[in-house]
C-alpha positions as CSV (number, residue, x, y, z in Angstrom):
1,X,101.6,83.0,97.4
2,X,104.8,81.9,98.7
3,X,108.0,84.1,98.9
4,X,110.9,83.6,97.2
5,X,114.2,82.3,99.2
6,X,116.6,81.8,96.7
7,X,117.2,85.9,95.8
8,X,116.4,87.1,99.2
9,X,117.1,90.9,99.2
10,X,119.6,92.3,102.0
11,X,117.9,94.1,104.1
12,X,120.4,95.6,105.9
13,X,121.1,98.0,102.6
14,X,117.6,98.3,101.0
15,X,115.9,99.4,104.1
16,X,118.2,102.3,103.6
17,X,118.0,103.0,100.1
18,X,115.7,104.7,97.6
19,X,114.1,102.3,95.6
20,X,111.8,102.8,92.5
21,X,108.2,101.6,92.3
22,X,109.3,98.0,90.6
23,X,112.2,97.7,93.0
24,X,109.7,98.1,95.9
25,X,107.4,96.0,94.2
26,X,109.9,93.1,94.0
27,X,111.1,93.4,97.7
28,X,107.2,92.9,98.8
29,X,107.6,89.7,97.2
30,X,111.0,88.9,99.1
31,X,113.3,89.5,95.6
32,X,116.3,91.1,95.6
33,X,115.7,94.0,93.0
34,X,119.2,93.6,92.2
35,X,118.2,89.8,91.1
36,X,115.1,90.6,89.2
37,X,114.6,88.5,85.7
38,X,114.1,90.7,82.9
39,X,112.1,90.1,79.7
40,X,114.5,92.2,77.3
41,X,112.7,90.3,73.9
42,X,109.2,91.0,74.6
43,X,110.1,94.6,76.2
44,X,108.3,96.4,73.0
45,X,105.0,94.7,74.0
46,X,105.3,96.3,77.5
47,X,106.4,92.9,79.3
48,X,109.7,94.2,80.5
49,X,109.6,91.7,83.7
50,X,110.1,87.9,83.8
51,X,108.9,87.1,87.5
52,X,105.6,86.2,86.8
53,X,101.7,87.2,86.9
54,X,102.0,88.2,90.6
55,X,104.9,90.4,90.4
56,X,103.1,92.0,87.3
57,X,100.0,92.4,88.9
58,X,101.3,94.1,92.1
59,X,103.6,96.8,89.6
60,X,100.2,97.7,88.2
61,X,98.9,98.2,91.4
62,X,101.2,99.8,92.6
63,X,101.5,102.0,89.7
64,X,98.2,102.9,89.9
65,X,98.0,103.8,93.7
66,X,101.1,106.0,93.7
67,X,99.6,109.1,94.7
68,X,97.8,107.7,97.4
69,X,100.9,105.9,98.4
70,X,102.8,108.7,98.9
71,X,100.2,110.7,100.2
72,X,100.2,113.3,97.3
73,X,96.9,114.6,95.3
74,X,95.5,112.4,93.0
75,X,96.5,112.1,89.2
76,X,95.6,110.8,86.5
77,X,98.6,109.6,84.8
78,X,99.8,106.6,86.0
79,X,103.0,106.4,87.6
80,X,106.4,105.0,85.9
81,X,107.9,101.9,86.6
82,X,110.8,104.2,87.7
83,X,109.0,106.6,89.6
84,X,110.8,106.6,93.5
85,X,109.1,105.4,96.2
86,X,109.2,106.2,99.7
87,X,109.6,102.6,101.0
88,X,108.2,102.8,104.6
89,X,104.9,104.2,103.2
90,X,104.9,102.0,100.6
91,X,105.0,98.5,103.0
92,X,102.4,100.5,105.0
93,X,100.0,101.0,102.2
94,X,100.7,97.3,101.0
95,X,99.9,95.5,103.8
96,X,97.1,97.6,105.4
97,X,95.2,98.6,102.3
98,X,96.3,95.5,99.3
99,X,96.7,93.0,102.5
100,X,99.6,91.5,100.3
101,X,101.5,88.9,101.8
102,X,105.3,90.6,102.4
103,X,108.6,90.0,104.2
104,X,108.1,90.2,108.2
105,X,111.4,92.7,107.3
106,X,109.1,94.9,105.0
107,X,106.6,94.9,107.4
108,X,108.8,96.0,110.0
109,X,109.6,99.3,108.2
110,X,106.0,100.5,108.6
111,X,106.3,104.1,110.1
112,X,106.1,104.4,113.9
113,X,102.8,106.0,114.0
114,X,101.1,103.4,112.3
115,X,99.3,100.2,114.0
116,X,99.2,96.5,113.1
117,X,95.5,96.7,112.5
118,X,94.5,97.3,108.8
119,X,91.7,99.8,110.0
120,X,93.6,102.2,111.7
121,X,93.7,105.5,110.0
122,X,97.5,106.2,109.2
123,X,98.4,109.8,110.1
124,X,99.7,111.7,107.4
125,X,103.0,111.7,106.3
126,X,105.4,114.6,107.8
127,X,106.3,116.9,104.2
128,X,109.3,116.2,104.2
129,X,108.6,112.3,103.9
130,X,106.9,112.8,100.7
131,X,109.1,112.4,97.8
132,X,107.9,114.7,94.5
133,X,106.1,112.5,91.4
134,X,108.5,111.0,89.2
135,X,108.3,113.9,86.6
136,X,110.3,116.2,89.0
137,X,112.1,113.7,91.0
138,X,116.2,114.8,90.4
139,X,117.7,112.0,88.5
140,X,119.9,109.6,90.4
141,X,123.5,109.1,90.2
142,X,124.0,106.9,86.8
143,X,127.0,105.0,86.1
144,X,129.3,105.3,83.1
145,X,129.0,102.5,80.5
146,X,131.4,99.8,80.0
147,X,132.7,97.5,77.1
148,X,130.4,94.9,78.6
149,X,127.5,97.2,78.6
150,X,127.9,97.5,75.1
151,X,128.4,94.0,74.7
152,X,125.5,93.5,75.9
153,X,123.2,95.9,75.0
154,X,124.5,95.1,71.1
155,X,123.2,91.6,71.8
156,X,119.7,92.5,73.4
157,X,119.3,94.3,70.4
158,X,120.3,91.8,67.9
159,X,117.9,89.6,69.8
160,X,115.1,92.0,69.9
161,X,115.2,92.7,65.9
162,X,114.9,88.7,65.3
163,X,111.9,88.5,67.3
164,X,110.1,91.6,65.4
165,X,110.6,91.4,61.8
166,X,114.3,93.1,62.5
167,X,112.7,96.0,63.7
168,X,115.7,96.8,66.6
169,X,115.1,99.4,69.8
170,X,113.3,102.5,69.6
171,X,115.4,105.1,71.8
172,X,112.6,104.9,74.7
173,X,113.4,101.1,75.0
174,X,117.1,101.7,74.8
175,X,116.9,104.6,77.8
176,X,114.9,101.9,79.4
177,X,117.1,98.9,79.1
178,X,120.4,101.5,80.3
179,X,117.9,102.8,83.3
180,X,117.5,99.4,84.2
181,X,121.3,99.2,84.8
182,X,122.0,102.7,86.5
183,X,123.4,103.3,83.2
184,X,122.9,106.9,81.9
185,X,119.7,108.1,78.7
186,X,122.4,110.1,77.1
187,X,124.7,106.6,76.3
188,X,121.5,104.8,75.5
189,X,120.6,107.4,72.9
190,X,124.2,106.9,71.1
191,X,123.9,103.6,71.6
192,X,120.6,103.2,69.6
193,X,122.4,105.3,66.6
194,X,125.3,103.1,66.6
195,X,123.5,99.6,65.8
196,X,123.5,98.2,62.9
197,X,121.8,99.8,60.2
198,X,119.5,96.4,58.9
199,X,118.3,96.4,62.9
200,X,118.0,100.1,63.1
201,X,114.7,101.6,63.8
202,X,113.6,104.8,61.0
203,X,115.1,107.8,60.9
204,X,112.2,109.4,62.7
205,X,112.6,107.6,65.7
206,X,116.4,108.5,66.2
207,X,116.2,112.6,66.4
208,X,118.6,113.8,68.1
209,X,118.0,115.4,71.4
210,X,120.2,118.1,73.4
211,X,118.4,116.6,76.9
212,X,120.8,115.4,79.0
């Protein structure tokens, strides 16, 4: 496996922030999360990434690992894409239990009470380390939409509906495209009901909801 080096994260910020499961997933493989390839056309077959097998593999993983990640009792939903991740524990778990190949700067986030060798028991994390599962996490700050956003998201879907018989978003891949951009569910549910009606998805997929 070899790292990328032409969308090399800054460390300096990202050490410090929150990331998400498929943010930390990209900075174990050196990628700026901010620069990650998406795969908007084939999103509705659940290929919402274009960085390749590896980074797909290590999401699952990931994914399915979360609990133990975080150090939180097992469960047995998998975890969202989106769910957040406590990023010191996470370059801990990947290195000393998936032995993936990471960033020496990943690596050096490991928590202080944890050695180099892969066998040594990691203590467990202090409470208020853990972060709650995605289902409770508090939402994070979401940006309002601009005219390029609609720009945008009018041509994903145009682009989507070509590729599926015109069938455009549903309003789950809509909230995901918008969460994708820090952009808020409640815009990508107007959105959705503003395309087009020949790329429009039926009636029963566009309820309306009072959810913020």
């Amino acid at each position: 496996m070899s790292l990328q080096n032409d969308r090399v994260p800054n460390w300096g910020v990202w050490r410090l922030r929150k990331p998400t499961i498929w943010q930390a997933v990209a900075l174990s493989l050196n990628i700026d999360p901010d620069y990650v390839r998406h795969s908007y056309a084939e999103m509705y077959q659940g290929h919402f990434f274009d960085e390749g097998q590896e980074f797909l593999d290590r999401l699952e993983i990931a994914r399915d690992n979360y609990s133990e990640i975080m150090g939180l009792p097992p469960r047995p939903i998998k975890a969202s894409d989106e769910a957040p991740i406590n990023l010191p524990l996470f370059a801990q778990w990947a290195r000393t239990v998936a032995q993936w190949e990471m960033p020496a700067e990943l690596e050096a986030l490991f928590p202080q009470n944890v050695g180099d060798s892969p066998d040594e028991t990691p203590k467990p994390p202090a409470q208020d380390q853990v972060q709650p599962p995605a289902e409770v996490q508090k939402p994070t700050a979401q940006r309002s939409s601009t005219s390029r956003d609609d720009q945008d998201f009018q041509s994903w879907a145009k682009e989507l509906a070509e590729s599926r018989d015109g069938q455009g978003p549903s309003r789950d891949e809509a909230t995901r495209w918008a969460a994708a951009r820090g952009i808020s569910r409640a815009w990508a549910r107007e959105a959705v009901v503003k395309l087009p009606a020949e790329i429009r998805q039926k009636p029963g997929n566009l309820k309306p909801s009072n959810k913020p």
